[in-house]
C-alpha positions as CSV (number, residue, x, y, z in Angstrom):
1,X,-9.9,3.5,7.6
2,X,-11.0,7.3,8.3
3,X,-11.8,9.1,5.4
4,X,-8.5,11.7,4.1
5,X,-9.4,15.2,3.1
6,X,-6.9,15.7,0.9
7,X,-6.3,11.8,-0.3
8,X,-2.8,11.7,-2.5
9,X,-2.9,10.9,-5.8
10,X,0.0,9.8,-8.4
11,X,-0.2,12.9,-10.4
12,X,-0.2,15.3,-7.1
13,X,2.6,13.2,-5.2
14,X,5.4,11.6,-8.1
15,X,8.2,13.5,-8.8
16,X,10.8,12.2,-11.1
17,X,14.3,11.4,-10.7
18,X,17.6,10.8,-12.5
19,X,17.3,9.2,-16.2
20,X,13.9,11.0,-16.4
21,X,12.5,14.8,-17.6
22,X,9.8,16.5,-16.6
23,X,8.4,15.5,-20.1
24,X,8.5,11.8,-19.2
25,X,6.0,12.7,-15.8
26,X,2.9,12.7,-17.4
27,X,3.0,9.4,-19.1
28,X,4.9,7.8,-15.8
29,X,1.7,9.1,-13.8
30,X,-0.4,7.7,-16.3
31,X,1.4,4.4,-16.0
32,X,1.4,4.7,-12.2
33,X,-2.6,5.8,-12.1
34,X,-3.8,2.4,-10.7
35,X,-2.2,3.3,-7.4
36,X,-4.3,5.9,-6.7
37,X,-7.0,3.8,-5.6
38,X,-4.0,2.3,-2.6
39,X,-2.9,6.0,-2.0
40,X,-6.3,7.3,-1.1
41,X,-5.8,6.3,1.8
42,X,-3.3,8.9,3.1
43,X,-2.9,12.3,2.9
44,X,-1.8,14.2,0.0
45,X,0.7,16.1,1.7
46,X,2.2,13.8,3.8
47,X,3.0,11.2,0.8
48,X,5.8,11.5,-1.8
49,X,7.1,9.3,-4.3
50,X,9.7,9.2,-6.6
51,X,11.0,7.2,-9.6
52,X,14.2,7.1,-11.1
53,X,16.3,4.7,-13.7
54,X,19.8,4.2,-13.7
55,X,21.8,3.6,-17.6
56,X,18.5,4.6,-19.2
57,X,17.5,2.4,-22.4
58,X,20.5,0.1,-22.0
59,X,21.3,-3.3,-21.1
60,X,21.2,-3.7,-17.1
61,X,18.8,-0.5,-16.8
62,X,17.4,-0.3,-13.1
63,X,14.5,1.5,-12.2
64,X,13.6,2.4,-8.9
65,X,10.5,3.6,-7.4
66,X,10.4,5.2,-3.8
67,X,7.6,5.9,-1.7
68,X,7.6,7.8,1.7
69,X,4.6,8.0,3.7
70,X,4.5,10.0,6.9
71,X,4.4,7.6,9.9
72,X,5.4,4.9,8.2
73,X,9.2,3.1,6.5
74,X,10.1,4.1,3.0
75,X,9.4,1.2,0.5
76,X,11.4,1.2,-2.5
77,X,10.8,-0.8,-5.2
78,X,13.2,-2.3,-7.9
79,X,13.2,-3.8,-11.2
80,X,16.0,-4.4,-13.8
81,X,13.2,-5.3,-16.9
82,X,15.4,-4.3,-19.8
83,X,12.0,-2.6,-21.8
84,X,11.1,0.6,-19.8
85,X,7.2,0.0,-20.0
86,X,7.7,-3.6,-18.3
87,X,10.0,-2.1,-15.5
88,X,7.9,1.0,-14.6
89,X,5.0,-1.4,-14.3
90,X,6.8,-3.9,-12.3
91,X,7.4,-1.4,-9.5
92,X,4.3,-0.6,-9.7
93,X,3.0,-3.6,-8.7
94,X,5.8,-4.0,-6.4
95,X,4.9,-0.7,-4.3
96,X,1.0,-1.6,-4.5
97,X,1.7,-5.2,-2.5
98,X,4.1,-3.4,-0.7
99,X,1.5,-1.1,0.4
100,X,-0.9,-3.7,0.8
101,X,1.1,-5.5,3.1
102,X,1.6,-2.4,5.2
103,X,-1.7,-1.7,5.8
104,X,-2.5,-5.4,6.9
105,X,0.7,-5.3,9.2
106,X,-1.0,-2.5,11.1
107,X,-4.7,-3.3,11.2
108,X,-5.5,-5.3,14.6
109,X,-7.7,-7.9,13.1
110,X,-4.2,-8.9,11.1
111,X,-1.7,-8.8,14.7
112,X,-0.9,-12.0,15.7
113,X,0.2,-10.8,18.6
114,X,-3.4,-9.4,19.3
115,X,-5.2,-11.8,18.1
116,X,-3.2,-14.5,20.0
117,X,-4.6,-12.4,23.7
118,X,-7.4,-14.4,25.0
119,X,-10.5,-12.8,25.3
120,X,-13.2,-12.7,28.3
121,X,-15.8,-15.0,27.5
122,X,-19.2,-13.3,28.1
123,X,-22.0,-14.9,30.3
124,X,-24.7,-16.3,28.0
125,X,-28.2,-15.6,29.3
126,X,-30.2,-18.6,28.7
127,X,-33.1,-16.8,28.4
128,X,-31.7,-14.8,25.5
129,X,-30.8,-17.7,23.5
130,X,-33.3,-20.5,23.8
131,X,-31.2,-23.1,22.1
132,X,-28.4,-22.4,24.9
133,X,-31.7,-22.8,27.6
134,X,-32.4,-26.1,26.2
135,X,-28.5,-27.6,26.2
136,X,-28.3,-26.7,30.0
137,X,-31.3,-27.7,31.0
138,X,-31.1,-31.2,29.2
């Protein structure tokens, strides 16, 4: 992958949603920071995500985490964990296969499809390889 100038980050690209405050975006991005290393790879402003929990702190709380990169689907992430800590973390992981699984999707090397294309063989010199001389010559 090319190198980003301006490579997004949690703390530059997380906004928070419903059931949170701004006071609650430092320690989400904190929470969220091991994603940084998966987000490098796109531009800063061209990447946005969002998380949000529904019935905060009580029994069937649902947090969701969205993420929208330019070019590619939204991925959203879900988990009903009933501790907040546990939930936040569990779409982060989510998001970070999610992402993975992206990526591979659209690298070559991981099509099927392109991989599946026979290739040209290329004429051998013999004279290049002299095992290959000795097999044809035998």
């Amino acid at each position: 992958m090319s190198a980003v100038a301006n490579p997004a980050t949690v703390a530059e690209c997380l906004r928070v949603g419903a059931g949170f405050s701004q006071g609650d975006r430092a320690w989400i991005a904190e929470q969220f920071a091991t994603l940084d290393a998966r987000l490098a790879g796109f531009h800063a402003d061209a990447t946005e995500l969002e998380v949000s929990v529904k019935d905060r702190e009580a029994r069937g709380q649902k947090v969701t985490l969205e993420c929208w990169v330019a070019g590619r689907q939204k991925i959203v992430t879900t988990s009903a964990e009933e501790d907040l800590h546990a939930a936040l973390n569990d779409v982060r992981d989510d998001l970070r296969r999610r992402l993975n699984d992206a990526k591979t999707r659209q690298e070559p090397r991981h099509n099927k499809h392109l991989r599946d294309v026979s290739q040209p063989q290329d004429q051998v010199d013999p004279a290049a390889d002299p095992s290959r001389a000795d097999a044809e010559t035998a």
